[in-house]
C-alpha positions as CSV (number, residue, x, y, z in Angstrom):
1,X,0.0,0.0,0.0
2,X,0.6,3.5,-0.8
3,X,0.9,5.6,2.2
4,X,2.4,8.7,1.1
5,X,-1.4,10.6,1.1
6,X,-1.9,9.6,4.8
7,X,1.5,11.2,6.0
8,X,1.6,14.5,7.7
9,X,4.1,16.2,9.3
10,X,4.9,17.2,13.0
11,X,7.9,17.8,15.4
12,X,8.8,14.4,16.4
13,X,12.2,12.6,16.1
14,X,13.3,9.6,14.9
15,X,16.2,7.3,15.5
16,X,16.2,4.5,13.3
17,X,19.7,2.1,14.2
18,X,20.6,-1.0,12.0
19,X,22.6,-2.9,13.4
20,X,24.5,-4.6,10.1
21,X,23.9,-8.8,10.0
22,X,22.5,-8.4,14.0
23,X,20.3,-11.8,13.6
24,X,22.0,-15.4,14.5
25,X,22.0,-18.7,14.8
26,X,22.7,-21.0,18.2
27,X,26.2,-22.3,18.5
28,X,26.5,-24.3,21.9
29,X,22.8,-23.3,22.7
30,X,23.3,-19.8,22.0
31,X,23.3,-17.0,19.3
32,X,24.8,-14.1,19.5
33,X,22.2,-12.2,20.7
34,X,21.6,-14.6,23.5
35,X,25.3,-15.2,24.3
36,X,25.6,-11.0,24.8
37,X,25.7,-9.2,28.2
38,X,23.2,-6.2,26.7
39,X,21.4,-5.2,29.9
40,X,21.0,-1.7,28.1
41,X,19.4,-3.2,24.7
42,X,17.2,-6.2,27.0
43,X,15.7,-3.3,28.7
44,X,14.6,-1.4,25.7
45,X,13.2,-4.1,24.3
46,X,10.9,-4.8,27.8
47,X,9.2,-1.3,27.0
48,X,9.1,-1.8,23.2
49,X,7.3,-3.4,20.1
50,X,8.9,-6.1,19.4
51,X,9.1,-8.8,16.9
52,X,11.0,-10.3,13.5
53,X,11.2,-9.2,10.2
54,X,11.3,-10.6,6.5
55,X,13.9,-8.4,4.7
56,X,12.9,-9.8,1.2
57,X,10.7,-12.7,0.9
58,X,10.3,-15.9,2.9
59,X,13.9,-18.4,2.2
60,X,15.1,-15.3,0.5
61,X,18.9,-14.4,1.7
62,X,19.2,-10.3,1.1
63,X,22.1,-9.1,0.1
64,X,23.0,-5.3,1.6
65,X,21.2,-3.0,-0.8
66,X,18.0,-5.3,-0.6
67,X,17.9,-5.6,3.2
68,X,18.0,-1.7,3.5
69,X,15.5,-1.0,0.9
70,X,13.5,-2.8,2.6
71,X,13.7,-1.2,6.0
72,X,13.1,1.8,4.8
73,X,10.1,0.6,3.2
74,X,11.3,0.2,-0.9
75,X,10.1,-3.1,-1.9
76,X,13.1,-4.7,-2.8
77,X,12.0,-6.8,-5.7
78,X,10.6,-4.0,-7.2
79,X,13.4,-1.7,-6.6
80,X,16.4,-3.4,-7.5
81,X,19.5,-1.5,-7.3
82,X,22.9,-2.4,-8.7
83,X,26.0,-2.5,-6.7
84,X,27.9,-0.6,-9.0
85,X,25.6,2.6,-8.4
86,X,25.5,2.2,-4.9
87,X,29.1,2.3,-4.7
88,X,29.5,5.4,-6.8
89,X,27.0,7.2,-4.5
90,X,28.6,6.3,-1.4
91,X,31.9,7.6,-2.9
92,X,30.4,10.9,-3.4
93,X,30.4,10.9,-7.2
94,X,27.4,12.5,-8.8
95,X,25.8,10.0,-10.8
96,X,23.4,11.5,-14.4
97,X,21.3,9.7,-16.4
98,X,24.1,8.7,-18.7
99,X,26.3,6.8,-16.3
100,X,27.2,3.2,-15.8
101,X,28.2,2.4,-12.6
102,X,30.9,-0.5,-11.9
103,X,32.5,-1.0,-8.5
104,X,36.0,-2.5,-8.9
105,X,38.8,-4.5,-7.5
106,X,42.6,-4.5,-7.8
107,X,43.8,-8.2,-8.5
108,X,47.2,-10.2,-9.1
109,X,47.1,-12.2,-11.7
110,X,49.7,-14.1,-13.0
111,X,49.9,-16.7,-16.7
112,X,46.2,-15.2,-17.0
113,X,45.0,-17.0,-13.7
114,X,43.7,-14.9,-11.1
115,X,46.1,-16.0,-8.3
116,X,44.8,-13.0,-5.5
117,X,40.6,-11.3,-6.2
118,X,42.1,-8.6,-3.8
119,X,45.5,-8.0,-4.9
120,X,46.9,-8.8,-1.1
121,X,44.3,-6.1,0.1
122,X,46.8,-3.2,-0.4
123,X,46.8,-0.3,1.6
124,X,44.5,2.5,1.0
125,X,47.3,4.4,-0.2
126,X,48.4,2.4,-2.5
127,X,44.7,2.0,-3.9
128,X,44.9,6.0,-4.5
129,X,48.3,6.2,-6.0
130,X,47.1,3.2,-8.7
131,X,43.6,5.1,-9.4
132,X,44.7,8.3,-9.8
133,X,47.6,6.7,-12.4
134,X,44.7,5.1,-14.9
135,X,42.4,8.4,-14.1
136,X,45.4,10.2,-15.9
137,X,45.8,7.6,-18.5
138,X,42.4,6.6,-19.2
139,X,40.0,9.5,-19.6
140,X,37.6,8.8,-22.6
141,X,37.6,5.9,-24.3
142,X,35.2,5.4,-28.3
143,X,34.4,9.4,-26.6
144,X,33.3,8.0,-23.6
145,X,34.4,9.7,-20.4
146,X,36.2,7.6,-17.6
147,X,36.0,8.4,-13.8
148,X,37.3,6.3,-11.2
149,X,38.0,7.2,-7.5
150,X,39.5,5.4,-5.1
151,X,37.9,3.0,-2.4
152,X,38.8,1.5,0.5
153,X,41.7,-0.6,0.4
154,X,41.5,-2.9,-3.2
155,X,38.6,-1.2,-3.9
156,X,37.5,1.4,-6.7
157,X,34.7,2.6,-8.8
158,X,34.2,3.4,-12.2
159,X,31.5,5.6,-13.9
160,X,31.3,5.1,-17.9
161,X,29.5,8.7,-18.8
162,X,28.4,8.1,-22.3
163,X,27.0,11.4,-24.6
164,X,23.1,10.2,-23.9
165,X,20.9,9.0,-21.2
166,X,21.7,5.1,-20.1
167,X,19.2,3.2,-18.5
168,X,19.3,-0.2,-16.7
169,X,18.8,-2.3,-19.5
170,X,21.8,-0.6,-21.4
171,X,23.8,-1.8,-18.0
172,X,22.6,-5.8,-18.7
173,X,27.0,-6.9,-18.3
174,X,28.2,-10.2,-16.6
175,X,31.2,-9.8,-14.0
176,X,34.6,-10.1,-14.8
177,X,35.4,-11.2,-11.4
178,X,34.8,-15.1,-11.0
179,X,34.5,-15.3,-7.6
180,X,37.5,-17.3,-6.7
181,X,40.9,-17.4,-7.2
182,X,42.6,-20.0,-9.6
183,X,40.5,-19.4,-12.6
184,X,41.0,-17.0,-15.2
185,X,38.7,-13.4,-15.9
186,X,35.8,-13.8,-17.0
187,X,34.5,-11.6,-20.1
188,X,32.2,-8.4,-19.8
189,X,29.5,-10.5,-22.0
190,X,26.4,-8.6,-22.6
191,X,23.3,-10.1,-22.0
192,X,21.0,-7.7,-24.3
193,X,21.7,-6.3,-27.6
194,X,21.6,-2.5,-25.8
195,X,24.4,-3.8,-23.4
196,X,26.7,-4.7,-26.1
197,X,28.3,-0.5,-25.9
198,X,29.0,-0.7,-22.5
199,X,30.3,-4.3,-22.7
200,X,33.4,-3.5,-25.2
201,X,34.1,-0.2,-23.5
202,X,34.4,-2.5,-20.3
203,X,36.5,-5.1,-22.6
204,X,39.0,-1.6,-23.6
205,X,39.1,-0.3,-20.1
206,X,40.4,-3.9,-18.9
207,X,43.2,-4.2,-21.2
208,X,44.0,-0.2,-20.8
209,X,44.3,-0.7,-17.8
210,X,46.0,-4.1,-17.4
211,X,49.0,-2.4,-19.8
212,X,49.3,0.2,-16.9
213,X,49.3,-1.9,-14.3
214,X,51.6,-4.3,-15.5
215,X,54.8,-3.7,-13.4
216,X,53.0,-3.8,-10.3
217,X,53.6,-6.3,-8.2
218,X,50.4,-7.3,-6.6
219,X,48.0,-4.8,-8.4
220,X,48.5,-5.7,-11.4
221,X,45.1,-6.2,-13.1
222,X,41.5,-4.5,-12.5
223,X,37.7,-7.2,-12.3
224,X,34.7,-5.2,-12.8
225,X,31.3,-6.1,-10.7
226,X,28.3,-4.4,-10.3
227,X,27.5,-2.8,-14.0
228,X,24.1,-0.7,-12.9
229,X,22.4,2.6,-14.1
230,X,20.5,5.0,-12.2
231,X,17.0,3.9,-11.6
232,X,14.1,6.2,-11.0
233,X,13.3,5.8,-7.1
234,X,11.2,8.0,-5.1
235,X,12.9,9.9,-2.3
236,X,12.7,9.4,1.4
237,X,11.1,13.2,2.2
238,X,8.8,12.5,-0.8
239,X,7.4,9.3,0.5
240,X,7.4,10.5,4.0
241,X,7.6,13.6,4.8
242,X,10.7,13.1,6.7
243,X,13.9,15.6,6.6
244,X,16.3,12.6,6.7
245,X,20.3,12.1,7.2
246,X,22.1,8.9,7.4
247,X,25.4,8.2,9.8
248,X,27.0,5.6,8.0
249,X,31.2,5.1,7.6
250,X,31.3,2.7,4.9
251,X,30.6,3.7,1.5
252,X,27.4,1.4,0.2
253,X,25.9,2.5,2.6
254,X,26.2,6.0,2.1
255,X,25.2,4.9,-0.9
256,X,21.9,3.4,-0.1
257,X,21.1,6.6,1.6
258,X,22.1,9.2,-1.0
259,X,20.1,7.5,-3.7
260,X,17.2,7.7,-1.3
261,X,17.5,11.4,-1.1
262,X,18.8,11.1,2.7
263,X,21.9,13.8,3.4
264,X,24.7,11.5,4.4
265,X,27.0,13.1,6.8
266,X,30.6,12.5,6.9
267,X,31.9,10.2,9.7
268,X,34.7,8.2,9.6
269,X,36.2,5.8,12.9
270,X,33.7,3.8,14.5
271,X,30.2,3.5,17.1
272,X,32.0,5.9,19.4
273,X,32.5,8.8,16.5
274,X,29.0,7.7,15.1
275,X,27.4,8.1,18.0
276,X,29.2,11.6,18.6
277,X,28.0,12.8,15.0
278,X,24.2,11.7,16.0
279,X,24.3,13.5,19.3
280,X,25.6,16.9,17.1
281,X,22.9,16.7,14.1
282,X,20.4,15.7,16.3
283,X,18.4,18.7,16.2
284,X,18.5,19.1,12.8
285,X,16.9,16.4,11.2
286,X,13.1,14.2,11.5
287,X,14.6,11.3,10.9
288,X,18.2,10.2,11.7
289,X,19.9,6.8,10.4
290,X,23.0,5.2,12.1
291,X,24.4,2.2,10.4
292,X,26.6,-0.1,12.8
293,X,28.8,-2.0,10.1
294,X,31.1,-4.4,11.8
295,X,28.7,-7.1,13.6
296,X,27.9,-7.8,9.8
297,X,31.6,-8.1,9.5
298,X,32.3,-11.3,12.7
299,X,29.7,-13.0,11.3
300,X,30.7,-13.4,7.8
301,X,33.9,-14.1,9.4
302,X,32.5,-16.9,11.8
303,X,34.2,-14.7,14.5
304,X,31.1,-15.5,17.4
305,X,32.7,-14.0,20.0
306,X,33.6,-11.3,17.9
307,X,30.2,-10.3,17.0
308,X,29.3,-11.0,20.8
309,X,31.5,-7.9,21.4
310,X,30.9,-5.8,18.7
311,X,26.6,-6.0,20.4
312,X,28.0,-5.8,23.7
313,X,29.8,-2.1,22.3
314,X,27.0,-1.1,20.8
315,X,25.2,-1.7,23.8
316,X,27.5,0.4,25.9
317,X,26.7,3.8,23.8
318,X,23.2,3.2,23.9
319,X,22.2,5.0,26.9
320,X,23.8,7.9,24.7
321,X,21.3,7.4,22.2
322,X,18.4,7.4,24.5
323,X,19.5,10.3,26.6
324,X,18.5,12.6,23.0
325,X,15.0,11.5,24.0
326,X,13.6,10.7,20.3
327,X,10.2,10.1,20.0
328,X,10.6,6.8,18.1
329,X,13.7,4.7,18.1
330,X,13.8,1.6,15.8
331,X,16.6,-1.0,16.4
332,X,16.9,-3.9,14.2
333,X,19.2,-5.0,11.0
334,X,19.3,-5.2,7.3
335,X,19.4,-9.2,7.5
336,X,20.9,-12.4,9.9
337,X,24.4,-12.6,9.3
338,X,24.8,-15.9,11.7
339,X,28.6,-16.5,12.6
340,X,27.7,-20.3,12.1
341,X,27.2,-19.7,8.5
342,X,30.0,-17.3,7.8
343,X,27.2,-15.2,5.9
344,X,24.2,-13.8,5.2
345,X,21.1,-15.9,5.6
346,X,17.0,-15.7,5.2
347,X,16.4,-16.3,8.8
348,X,14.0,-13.0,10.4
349,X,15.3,-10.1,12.0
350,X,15.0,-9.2,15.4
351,X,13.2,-5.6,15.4
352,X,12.4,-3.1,18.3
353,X,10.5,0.2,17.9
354,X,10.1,2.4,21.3
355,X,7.8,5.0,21.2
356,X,4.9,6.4,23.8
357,X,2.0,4.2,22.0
358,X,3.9,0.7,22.3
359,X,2.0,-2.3,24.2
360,X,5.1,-3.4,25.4
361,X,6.0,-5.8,28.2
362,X,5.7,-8.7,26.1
363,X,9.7,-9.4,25.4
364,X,12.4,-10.2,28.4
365,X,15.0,-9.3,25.8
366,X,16.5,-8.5,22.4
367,X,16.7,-11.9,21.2
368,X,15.7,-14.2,17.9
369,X,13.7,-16.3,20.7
370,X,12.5,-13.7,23.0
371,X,11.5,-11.1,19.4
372,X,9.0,-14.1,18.5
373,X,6.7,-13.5,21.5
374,X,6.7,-9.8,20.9
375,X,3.6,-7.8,19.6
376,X,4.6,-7.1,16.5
377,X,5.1,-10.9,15.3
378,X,6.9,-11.5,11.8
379,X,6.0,-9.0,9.6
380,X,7.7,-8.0,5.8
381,X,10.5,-5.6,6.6
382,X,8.4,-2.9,4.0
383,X,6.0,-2.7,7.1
384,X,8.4,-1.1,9.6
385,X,8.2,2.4,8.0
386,X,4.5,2.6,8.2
387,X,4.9,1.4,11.6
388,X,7.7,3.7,12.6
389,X,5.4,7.1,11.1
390,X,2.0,5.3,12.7
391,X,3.9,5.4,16.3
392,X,5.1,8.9,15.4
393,X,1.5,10.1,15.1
394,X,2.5,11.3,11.5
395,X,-0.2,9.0,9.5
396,X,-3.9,10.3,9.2
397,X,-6.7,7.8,9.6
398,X,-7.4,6.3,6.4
399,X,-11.3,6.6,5.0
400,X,-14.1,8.4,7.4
């Protein structure tokens, strides 16, 4: 359902916290969740609506940009977003309607086999130095312009800004990257006949870039992922109402949150400097996102005890959080990242909303287990939104 003619505005705030791959599974009899001394989160959740969430569809394991969509109430199978322009977004470039979005890794390879997808994870530094050496070499290619910018470590974008408007179907290229080491690069094989453009400027950039590259010792060769175009989504203040910011350090997810229309605010370090750059915008915005990344990251590491700690930190700032005295505070994740799996899974997602108009009392804690018997039961992750403005007092009653 449409709700965007029942919202109205008013002076309430709301602090909506995902807590990246929060959701587990039991190892020895306990998840994470369980296995966490929390006392601060376990007694939010005593006054709260509580309950589980579906981030995409029953057995369906999100991947980032789904799971967030769909918390902030975008159904993700109808808004599918590609990682490429996600990554260019939370790098701060300024995608247009003619750009094709790829996000990128530095590789070794070696006799044409792939012998390292992350080229040893080289330093940051090293990442800029390399990019800004094919951004001088490389800047049009068949008179399309190049722009690449550095990431994080073996990680870079690149936008293909062709003389005409691109749209997602012009995008339709396979990976390069094939996912393991030990095989050879794949081709950038178009799927459609309007993808066949983008596909041999991909095929030039490779071997430009591979002739540069060459001396290197470990970065010597470039995969491209995530070929996407910018979609036409509806923004977060035009769907809600909501003056919106996100707190997020890593780059997809600043992403996520400038495609929506959400101002994302520069923060780098960790929950403490998050936490810091909440309490300073605070008054400034409706609706206020922190992303807490690195819970995601133990799991998918099968670290439980690290992802045991990483709650337990969280849980120590969050008396900070409530001392702001939002009207609304939302906890949950983007999807169950159990440490037993070593990734993202399909199993629900614990969810807590605080407000004044809660039932409450139903929950002894912020658990998988204890989220079951909570008021809110299982529910699609696109219904938290309406939830979250309903508890807000910013719907109207719909019909007389």
């Amino acid at each position: 359902m449409d709700i965007s003619s029942l919202v109205q505005k008013n002076n309430t705030k709301i602090v909506f916290v995902i807590l990246d791959g929060v959701g587990g599974l039991p190892i020895n009899g306990k998840t994470e969740l369980e296995a966490a001394n929390k006392p601060n989160l376990d007694a939010l959740a005593r006054v709260s609506a509580c309950g589980l969430h579906i981030p995409v569809y029953y057995g369906i394991t999100p991947g980032s940009g789904p799971g967030h969509f769909g918390v902030f109430g975008y159904d993700p199978l109808q808004y599918e977003i590609g990682r490429g322009v996600l990554e260019a977004l939370g790098l701060g470039i300024e995608l247009k309607k003619t750009d094709v979005a790829l996000r990128c890794n530095y590789a070794t390879i070696k006799n044409g086999i792939i012998v390292d997808r992350r080229a040893g994870r080289i330093p940051t530094e090293k990442n800029i130095e390399l990019t800004e050496r094919l951004s001088n070499q490389i800047k049009e290619i068949d008179g399309v312009e190049i722009i690449l910018k550095p990431g994080k470590e073996h990680r870079f974008c690149l936008v293909m800004r062709f003389p005409k408007v691109i749209n997602e179907n012009n995008a339709m290229v396979t990976d390069t990257d094939p996912q393991k080491e030990g095989k050879p690069p794949a081709e950038p094989l178009a799927l459609n006949e309007e993808s066949k453009e983008v596909s041999e400027i991909a095929k030039k950039f490779i071997k430009k870039a591979e002739e540069i590259l060459k001396n290197e010792e470990r970065a010597n060769y470039v995969l491209l992922r995530g070929f996407s175009a910018l979609p036409h989504i509806p923004s977060f203040e035009e769907k809600y109402a909501l003056k919106a910011c996100s707190i997020a350090v890593y780059p997809m997810y600043r992403g996520i949150t400038r495609l929506l229309g959400m101002e994302t605010l520069p923060v780098e370090g960790d929950i403490k400097e998050e936490v810091e750059m909440l309490k300073k915008v605070y008054k400034d915005y409706d609706f206020i996102f922190v992303h807490i990344k690195k819970i995601d990251s133990f799991g998918e590491d099968g670290n439980f005890e690290g992802k045991v700690k990483k709650i337990e930190e969280f849980d120590s700032f969050l008396p900070e959080i409530i001392s702001l005295n939002p009207d609304t505070v939302v906890i949950t994740g983007d999807h169950s990242t159990p440490s037993l799996l070593k990734a993202h899974s399909w199993h629900p997602v614990p969810l807590l909303i605080k407000s004044p108009y809660v039932l409450g009392g139903t929950v002894n804690a912020f658990t998988e287990r204890e989220c079951l018997k909570g008021e809110l039961g299982i529910i699609p992750a696109t219904a938290i939104m309406p939830m979250v403005l309903a508890n807000t007092l910013r719907l109207r009653k719909f019909g007389a």
